[in-house]
N, C-alpha and C positions, 0 to 999 in steps of 0.2 A: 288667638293662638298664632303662633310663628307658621307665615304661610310651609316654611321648609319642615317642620315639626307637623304642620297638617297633611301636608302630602305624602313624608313617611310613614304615618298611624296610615293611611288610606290602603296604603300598600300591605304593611304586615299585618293588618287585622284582615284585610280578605287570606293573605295568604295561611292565615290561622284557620281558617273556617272548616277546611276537611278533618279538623280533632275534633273526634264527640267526646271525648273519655270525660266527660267536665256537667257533672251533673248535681251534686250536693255533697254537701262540706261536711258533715255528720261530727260536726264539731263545734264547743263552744266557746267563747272567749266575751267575758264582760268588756266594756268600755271603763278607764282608768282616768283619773283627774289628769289633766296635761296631754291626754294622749290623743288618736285619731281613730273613733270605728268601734267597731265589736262584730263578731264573730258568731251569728247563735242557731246554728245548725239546720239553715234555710237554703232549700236547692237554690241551684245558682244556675247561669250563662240561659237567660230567661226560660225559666224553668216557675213552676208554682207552686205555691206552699199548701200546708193544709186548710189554711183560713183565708184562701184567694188572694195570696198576693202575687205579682209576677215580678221577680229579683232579677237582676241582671252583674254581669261581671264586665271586666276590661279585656276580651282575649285578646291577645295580640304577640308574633314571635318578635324576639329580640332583634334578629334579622331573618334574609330570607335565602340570602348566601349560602350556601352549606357544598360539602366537598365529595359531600354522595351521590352516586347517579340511577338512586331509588325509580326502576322505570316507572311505578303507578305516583307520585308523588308532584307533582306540579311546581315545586321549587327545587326538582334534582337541576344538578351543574350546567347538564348541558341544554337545559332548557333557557329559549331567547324572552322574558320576562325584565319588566322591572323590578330590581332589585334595591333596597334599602340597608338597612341599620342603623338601630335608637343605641345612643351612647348609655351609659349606665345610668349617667344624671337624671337625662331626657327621660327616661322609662321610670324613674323615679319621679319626675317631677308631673309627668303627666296622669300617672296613680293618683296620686293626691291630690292633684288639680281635678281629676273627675272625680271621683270621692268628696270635696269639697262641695262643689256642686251638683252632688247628691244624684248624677249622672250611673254610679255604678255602686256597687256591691261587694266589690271582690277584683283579685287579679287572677288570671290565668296566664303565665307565664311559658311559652314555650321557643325554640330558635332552632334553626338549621344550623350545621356543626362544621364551625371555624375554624382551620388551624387542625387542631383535636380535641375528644371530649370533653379533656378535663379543661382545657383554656375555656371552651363554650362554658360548663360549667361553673366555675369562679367568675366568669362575668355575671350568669344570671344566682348566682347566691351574692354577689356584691348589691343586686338589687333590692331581693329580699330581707338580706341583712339591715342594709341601711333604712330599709321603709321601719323593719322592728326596731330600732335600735335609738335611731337618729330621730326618726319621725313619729316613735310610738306608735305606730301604725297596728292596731288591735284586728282590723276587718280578716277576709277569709284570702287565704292563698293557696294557689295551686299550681304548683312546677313540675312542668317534663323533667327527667331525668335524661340524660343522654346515652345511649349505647356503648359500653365500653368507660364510664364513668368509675372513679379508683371509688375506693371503702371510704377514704378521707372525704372526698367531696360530694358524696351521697350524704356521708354523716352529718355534715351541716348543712346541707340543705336542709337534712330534715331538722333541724333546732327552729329553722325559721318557716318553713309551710307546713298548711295543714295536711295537704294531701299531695305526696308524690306518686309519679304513673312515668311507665316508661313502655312503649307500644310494644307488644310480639309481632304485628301487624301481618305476620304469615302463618299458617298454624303449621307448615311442614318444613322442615331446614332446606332440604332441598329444595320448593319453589324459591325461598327466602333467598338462598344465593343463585338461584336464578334471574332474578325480581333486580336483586339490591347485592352485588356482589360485594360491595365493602360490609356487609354487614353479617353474623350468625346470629342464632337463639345465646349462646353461651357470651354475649355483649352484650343481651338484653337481659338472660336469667341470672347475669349475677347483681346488677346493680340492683333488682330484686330480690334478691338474696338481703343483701347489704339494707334495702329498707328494711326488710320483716325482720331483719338480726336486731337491728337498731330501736326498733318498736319492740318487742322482746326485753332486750335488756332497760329501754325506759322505764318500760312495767315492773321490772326487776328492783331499779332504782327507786321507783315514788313509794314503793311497797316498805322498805325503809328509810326514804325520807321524804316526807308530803307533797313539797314544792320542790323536787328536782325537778329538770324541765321535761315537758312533754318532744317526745322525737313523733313527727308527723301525726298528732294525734286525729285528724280524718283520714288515718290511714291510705294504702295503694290502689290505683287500678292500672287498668288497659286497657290495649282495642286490640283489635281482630277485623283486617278484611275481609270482607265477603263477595267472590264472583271472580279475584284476578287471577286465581289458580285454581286444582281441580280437585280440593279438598272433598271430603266430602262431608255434610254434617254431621255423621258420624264422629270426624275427628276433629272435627271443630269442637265439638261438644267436649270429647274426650276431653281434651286442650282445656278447655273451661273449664270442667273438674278439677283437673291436676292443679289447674292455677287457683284457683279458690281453695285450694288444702293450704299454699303459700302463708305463710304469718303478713294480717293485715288485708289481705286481698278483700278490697270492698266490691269492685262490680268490674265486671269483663264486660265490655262494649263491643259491640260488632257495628261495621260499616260496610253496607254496602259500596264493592267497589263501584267509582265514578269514574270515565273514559277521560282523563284530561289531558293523556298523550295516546291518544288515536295513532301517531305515526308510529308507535314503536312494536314489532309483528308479535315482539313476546306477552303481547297482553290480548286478552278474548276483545274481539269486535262488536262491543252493547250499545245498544241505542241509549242507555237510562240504567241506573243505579239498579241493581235486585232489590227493589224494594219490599216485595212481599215474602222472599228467602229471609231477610233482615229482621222482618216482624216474625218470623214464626222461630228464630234465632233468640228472642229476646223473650218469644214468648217458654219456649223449651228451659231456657235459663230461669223464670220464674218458676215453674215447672220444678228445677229440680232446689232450687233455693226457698219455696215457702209450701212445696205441696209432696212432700219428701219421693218424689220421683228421682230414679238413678238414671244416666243418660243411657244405658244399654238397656232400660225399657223404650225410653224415647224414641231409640234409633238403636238398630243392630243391623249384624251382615244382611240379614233379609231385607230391611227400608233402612239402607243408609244414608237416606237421605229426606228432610221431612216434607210432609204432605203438604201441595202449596194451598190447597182447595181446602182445609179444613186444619183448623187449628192443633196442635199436638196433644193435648189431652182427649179432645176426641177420637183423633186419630188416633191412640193407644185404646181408646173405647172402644172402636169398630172393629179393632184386631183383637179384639180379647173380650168376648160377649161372655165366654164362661164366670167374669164374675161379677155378672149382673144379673138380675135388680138388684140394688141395694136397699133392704129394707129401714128406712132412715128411722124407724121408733127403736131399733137397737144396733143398727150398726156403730163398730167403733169409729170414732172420729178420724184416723189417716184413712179410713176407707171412704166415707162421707166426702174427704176432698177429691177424692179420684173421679168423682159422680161429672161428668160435664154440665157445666150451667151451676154447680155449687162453688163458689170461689172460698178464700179464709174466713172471711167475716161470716157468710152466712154459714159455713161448717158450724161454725163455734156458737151462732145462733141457738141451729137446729137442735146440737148439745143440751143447751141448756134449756130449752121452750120445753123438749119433750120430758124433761123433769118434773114438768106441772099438768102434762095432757099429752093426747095423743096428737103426732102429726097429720096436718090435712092439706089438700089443694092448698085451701085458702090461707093457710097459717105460710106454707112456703112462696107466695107471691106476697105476702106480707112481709118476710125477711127479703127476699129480692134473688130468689131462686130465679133463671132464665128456666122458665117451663118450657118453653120450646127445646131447648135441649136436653134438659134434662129429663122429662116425662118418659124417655125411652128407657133409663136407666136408673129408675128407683121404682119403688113401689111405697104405700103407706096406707093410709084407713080410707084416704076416699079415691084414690086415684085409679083409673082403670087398669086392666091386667094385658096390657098391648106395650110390651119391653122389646127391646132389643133384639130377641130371642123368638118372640111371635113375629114382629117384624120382618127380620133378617136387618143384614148390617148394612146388606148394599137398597135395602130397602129405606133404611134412617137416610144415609149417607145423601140420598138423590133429594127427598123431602128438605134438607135440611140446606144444601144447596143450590135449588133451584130457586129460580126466581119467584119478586111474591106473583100470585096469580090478580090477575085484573076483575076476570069478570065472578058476580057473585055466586053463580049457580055453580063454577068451581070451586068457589072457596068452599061452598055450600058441602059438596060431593069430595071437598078431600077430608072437610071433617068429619063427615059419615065414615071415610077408612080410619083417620087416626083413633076418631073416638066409636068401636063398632058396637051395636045394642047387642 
């Protein structure tokens, strides 16, 4: 490879690195006689499938220039950085070149913003264009949209990616133009807009005629910073609702903010990412996406903000003992998920086993119940009668918490309280 072509990739692929939005393509596309690749709806940017593979992509921005002075951002203007730019060729030929050699998976295309969006724009749809078109290029893609992007130049993008995302990265407008004054919500919500309209009338289209073309068919996402304003998870959450009612909206990411401009006073002074705000962020979001929880159980004016010590469906457990036990030989299934330690799969289990028998210990560490958390909050035919309720909540809460215990005459004497004759 061209030492000069090596040292620009060196460059824009670190400075790609702070995008998580790039998780799986949920899309698929055969491989064609003549063509390059295929497409078949395997997470990506090394990420693992269900049958253990570990897939990788190309991330990398188109350059790293951009004319915003995003203070959390490590490629704003006024930062003294090396700075690059892959010509359109180069980003095309270096796709295919790693693709060939079986080095990648997928593109992930993103670029700090040149000139203005829409110029940033027509350069990086000139790439993806030409990989479909020119190159037959079948594999998976994924392009940033740009803030402030017209209707025209979303539009085609989406003909040629599978999944476009365009970041809110503030969840309040005012930290937003605090943060990043070239920028609002309303030059990010519309090129948003413009994807899910696009995907809309696709679906509209194949509905009468087969092979019209698919417009971004792995659909949108986003990201969400976490830590550089004083959101609170309440409205974060909020934020993530609203955004997921959007047409297409696949998954809202959140990042922990990372301190990479230390010098600048309008941002909090962290030693390290909120990494465990981050996890219980993502965890809330499955929460209300596969265990039909609404975010104003999750979090309200009373805990606007969620427990760092305990995961959020517990923590909805410990604030709400009135509706527990759950008696798992007739409860209905969305209550079943609420139970902590029962996740989807073993809900649906439980479902169907007690169709042939009754529930027991033994039958739920067989489907892969977490009886450590759970036992406090169900009850069935052999389990003891020591809930939640006999407990108390701050009594679960500290057991469940503390460390394991070392010596055995403890362990001995806390089983005697969990389990009492």
């Amino acid at each position: 490879m061209d030492e000069g072509i090596l040292s620009k990739l060196k460059i824009l692929a670190e400075s790609a690195k702070y995008d998580v939005s790039c998780a799986s393509s949920g899309t698929s596309r055969k491989s064609k006689t003549g063509g390059l690749g295929n497409a078949s709806g395997w997470g990506i940017c090394h990420s693992f499938t269900e049958d253990g593979r570990c897939v990788s992509l190309l991330k990398i921005m188109m350059t790293n220039y951009c004319i915003f002075d995003c203070a959390y951002c490590i490629n704003r203007r006024s930062n003294d950085i090396p700075r690059a730019t892959l010509s359109v060729q180069e980003l095309i030929d270096l796709t295919v070149e790693f693709y060939k050699r079986n080095y990648i998976e997928g593109l992930f295309l993103s670029s700090g913003v040149i000139n203005n969006a829409d110029y940033t724009m027509e350069r990086m749809v000139r790439v993806i264009k030409e990989l479909r078109q020119v190159h037959r290029y079948n594999g998976y893609i994924h392009m940033k949209s740009i803030p402030g992007a017209s209707r025209e130049m979303v539009a085609e993008a989406g003909l040629y990616a599978d999944r476009l995302s365009v970041n809110v990265e503030i969840a309040k407008e005012d930290n937003l133009k605090l943060l990043a004054p070239e920028k609002d919500h309303q030059s990010v919500f519309k090129p948003m807009h413009y994807i899910g309209q696009g995907m809309l009338e696709s679906k509209d289209e194949r509905r009468k005629l087969r092979y019209a073309p698919r417009f971004a068919p792995a659909g949108q996402s986003t990201q969400l910073i976490v830590g550089a304003t004083d959101e609170s998870d309440k409205e974060i959450l909020q934020l993530s609702t609203n955004l997921y009612q959007r047409p297409g909206m696949k998954r809202v990411y959140f990042s922990g903010f990372i301190p990479v401009n230390s010098y600048d006073n309008r941002l909090p002074a962290l030693k390290q990412a909120p990494l465990v705000r981050e996890n219980r962020l993502y965890q809330a979001d499955w929460l209300m996406r596969f265990y039909g929880f609404q975010a104003n159980e999750i979090v309200d004016d009373a805990y606007p903000n969620l427990d760092l010590e305990v995961d959020p469906k517990l923590a909805w457990a410990l604030r709400h003992p009135e509706q527990f036990p759950v008696d798992l030989n007739t409860a209905d299934y969305s209550l079943i998920l609420r139970v902590p330690g029962i996740g989807v799969k073993s809900a649906k289990l439980i479902v169907v086993t007690r169709r042939h028998g009754r529930i027991t210990a033994s039958t739920l560490k067989k489907i892969g119940v977490v009886m450590k958390k759970a036992q406090y909050f169900i009850t069935c035919y052999e389990l003891p009668v020591f809930t939640v309720n006999e407990a108390s909540p701050e009594y679960v809460r500290r057991v469940l918490t503390q460390k394991k215990v070392s010596k055995k005459g403890d362990d001995k004497n806390q089983l005697s309280i969990l389990f009492p004759d």
